[in-house]
C-alpha positions, 0 to 999 in steps of 0.5 A, spaced: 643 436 583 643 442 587 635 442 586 634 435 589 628 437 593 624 439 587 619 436 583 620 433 576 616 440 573 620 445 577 627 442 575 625 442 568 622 449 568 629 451 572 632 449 566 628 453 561 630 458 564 638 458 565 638 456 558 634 462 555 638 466 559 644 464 557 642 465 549 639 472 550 646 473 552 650 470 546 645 476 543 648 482 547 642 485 546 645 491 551 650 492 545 645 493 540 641 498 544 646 502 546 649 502 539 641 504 536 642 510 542 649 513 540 646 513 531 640 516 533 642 523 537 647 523 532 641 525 527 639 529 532 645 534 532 643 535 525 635 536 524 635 543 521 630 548 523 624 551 519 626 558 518 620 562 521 616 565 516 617 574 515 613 579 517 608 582 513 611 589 514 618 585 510 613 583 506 614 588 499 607 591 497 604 587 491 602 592 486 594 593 483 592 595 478 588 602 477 583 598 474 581 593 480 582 600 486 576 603 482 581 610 480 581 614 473 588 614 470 587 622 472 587 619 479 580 620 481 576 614 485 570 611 480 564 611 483 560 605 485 554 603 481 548 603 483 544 596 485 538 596 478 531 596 482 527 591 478 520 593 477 515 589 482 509 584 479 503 587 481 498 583 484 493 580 480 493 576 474 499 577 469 498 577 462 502 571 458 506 577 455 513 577 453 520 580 456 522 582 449 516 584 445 521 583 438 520 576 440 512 577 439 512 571 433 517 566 436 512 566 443 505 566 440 509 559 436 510 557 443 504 558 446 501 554 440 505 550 441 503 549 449 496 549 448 496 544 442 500 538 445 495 540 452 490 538 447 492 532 445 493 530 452 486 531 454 483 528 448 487 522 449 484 523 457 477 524 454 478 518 449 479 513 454 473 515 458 469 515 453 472 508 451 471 505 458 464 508 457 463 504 451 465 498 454 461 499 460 454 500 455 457 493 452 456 490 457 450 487 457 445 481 461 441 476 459 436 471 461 441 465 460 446 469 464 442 469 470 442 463 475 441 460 482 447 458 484 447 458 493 439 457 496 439 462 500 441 470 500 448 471 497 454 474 503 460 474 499 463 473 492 469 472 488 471 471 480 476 466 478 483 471 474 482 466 469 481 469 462 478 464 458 473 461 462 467 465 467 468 462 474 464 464 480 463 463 487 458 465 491 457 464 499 450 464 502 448 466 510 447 458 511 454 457 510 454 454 502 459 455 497 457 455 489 460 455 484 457 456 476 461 455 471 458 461 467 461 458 460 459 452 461 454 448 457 451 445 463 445 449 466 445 448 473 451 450 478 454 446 484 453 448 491 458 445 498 456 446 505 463 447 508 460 453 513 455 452 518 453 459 518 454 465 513 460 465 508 462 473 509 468 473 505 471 470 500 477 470 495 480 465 490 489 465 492 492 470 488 499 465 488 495 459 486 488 460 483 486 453 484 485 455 492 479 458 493 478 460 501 472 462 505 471 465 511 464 463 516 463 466 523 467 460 526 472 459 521 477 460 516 477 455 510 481 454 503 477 449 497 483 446 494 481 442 487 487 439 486 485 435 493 477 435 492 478 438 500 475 444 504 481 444 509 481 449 515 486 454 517 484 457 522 479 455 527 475 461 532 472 459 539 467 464 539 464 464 532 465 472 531 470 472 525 468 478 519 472 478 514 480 477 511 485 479 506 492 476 504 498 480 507 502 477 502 502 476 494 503 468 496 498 468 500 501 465 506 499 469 511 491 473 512 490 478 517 482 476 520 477 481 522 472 479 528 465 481 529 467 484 536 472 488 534 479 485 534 484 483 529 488 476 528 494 475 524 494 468 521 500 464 518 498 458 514 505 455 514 505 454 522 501 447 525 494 449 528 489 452 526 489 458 532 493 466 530 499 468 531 497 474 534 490 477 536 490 484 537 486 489 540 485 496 535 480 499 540 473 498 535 467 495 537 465 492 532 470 490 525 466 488 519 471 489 514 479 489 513 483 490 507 490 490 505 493 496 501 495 493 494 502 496 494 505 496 502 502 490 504 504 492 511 498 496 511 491 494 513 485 498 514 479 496 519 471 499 518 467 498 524 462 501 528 464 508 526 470 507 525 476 507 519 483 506 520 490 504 517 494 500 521 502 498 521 501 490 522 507 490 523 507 494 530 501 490 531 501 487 539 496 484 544 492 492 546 494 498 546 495 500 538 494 506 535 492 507 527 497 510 522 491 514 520 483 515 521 478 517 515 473 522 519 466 524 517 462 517 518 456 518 522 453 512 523 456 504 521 460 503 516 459 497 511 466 496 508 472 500 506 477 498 500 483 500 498 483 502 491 486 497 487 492 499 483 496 505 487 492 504 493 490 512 493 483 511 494 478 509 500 471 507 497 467 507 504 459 505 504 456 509 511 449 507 514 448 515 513 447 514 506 453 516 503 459 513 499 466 517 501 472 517 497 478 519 500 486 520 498 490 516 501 496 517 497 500 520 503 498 517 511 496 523 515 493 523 522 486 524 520 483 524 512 478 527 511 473 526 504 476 527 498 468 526 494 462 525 497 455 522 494 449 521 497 446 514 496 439 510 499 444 504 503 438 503 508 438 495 505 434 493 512 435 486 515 433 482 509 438 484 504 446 484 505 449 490 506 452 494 500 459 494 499 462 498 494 468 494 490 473 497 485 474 496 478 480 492 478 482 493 471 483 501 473 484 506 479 478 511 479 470 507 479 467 503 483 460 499 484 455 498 489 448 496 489 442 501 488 436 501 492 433 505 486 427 502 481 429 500 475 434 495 480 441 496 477 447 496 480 451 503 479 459 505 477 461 511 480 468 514 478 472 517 484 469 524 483 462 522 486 460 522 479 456 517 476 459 513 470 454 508 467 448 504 472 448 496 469 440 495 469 435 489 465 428 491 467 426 485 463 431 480 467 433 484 473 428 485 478 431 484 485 437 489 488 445 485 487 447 488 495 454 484 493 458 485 486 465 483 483 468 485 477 473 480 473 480 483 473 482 483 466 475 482 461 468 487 462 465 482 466 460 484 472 457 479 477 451 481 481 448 477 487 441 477 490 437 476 497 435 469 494 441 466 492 441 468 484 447 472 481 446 476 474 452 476 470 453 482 466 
């Protein structure tokens, strides 16, 4: 009542107040606080101390045996022993003589033995090489094998996966896609014209095969069958696109090289037909991008002169430097491809005359050629130029076209040696600058200058 001037709020937090005091002191916590003192320096008084620990001199000596001082019984020190010098392999070359000469028998059986099982591993090597030769010479071309399936000369190809029936593609420079079911009973081959200038690349979907995408100077196409429709992906203003191959195994993204030197990601699962990202890698001229079979993230860009592996993912607008570059082209370089199964190997074509194959099993700075041949790629302005493709069934050939007479396409392995050349001087008599080989059946596919591919 005392309180009366203040408000409602005020009173009522008075009175919590008051009452909290009044039970704190039902409690008589300084009665508790002080018994808690008294108990603990009770305990106190009787904390006993450690006893310190005895000096070493109080300590009794231990006792060693003579044994372990090094001294006789007699009382005399036993000297040490010398350290053993081995002897010192002389320089040169060792003779595979044993330590032991007792054990002459049991090295000789060892030796065989090396030496048997070393045998066995290279004949097996050999065999395989004389089978894949075999192989090779079975393939074969003939007339009904041969067919027109674009009007004009062939830029790019590609070979449906299938294993029961021989599908092929081919763009022309006019901007047609064939396609010609080689099994089929039909003669003839059907031919679109989804480009208005020349398909440069092409790939059937490695995640739906029923997709087949095409690449012109403007655009970025993907032939779906299923829907009868050649749908865009990817648009560019300026007519300049070169190549593309999938970042990933769905196929859902691409990296796209341009003729003037930049790179592009494209992404199809975003709306618009523009990229994601342009790049500038410093080329003046990019004719060919390939992704590396194993670390997708990795694509290499042939230009001018220049081979380079890139990281697409540190890839920005300008500015970016090649995880590595591969050395020695002197003039324009055609293409270059990654090796199918590992990826380390390069296979280049180079407007000096020369196929280069590098090792890319470990990305260093620079890389230089690992083997070199020497090979006629002046195809002048009427021919596509070649491109060495690998054989995606195994690790170490290659094809390309040949200037040589008779025409034939040539399969290098990746010492620069020449493993088989595919020749018909009855059926083929016009230089193939674009090839493909199937990936699981011993089937080469060659295209001309006039719009005719020749089936192997």
């Amino acid at each position: 009542d005392g309180y009366s001037q203040l408000s409602a709020y005020e009173r009522k937090r008075l009175k919590n107040i008051t009452e909290n005091a009044k039970f704190f002191a039902a409690l008589k916590l300084h009665e508790v606080s002080a018994r808690l003192h008294q108990i603990a320096s009770r305990r106190q008084s009787h904390v006993t101390k450690r006893a310190k620990p005895k000096k070493a001199e109080d300590e009794p000596v231990r006792r060693r045996s003579m044994r372990l001082q090094r001294v006789e019984p007699s009382g005399t020190p036993v000297p040490e022993p010398e350290a053993e010098e081995l002897p010192r392999v002389p320089a040169g070359p060792v003779p595979m003589v044993p330590e032991d000469q007792e054990s002459s028998k049991l090295t000789q059986e060892l030796l065989a033995t090396w030496t048997r099982i070393s045998e066995v591993l290279l004949a097996t090597a050999n065999d395989f090489w004389i089978m894949y030769q075999d192989s090779l010479s079975s393939m074969v071309l003939s007339e009904e094998n041969i067919r027109k399936v674009v009007k004009y000369r062939v830029c790019s190809m590609a070979i449906h996966p299938s294993q029961s029936i021989v599908l092929v593609a081919a763009g022309d420079k006019s901007g047609q896609v064939g396609l010609w079911n080689v099994d089929g009973e039909s003669a003839g081959a059907c031919a679109f014209v989804p480009h208005s200038s020349p398909v440069s690349c092409m790939h059937f979907s490695p995640w739906h095969p029923a997709h087949l995408l095409s690449l012109s100077n403007d655009v970025l196409r993907c032939g779906d069958v299923t829907r009868a429709i050649f749908d865009e992906i990817c648009r560019s203003e300026d007519d300049d696109f070169s190549s593309f191959d999938f970042l990933d195994d769905n196929a859902s993204t691409a990296v796209v090289g341009h003729w003037a030197g930049d790179v592009a990601v494209v992404d199809r699962r975003t709306p618009g037909t523009s990229p994601e990202l342009s790049a500038d890698i410093g080329f003046k001229r990019t004719r060919t991008v390939h992704v590396h079979p194993v670390n997708k993230q990795y694509f290499m860009a042939a230009g001018s002169v220049d081979v380079c592996i890139y990281d697409v993912r540190y890839l920005k607008s300008k500015g970016n430097k090649p995880l590595s570059s591969l050395k020695g082209h002197t003039k324009s370089v055609a293409s270059a491809y990654f090796s199918p199964v590992t990826g380390n190997r390069v296979v280049t074509v180079c407007a000096d005359d020369k196929l280069r194959v590098y090792d890319t099993s470990s990305l260093s700075s620079t890389l230089a050629a690992l083997s070199t041949v020497s090979h006629n790629c002046n195809t002048g302005r009427w021919l596509t130029r070649f491109r060495a493709v690998w054989d995606p069934k195994q690790e170490r050939c290659f094809a390309v076209g040949s200037m040589a007479r008779p025409r034939q396409v040539q399969l290098f392995r990746d010492t620069g040696a020449l493993l088989h050349a595919f020749h018909n001087p009855d059926c083929l008599g016009s230089v193939c600058s674009i090839n493909v080989l199937h990936p699981s059946r011993n089937i080469l596919v060659g295209g001309n200058s006039s719009g005719r591919l020749h089936v192997f």
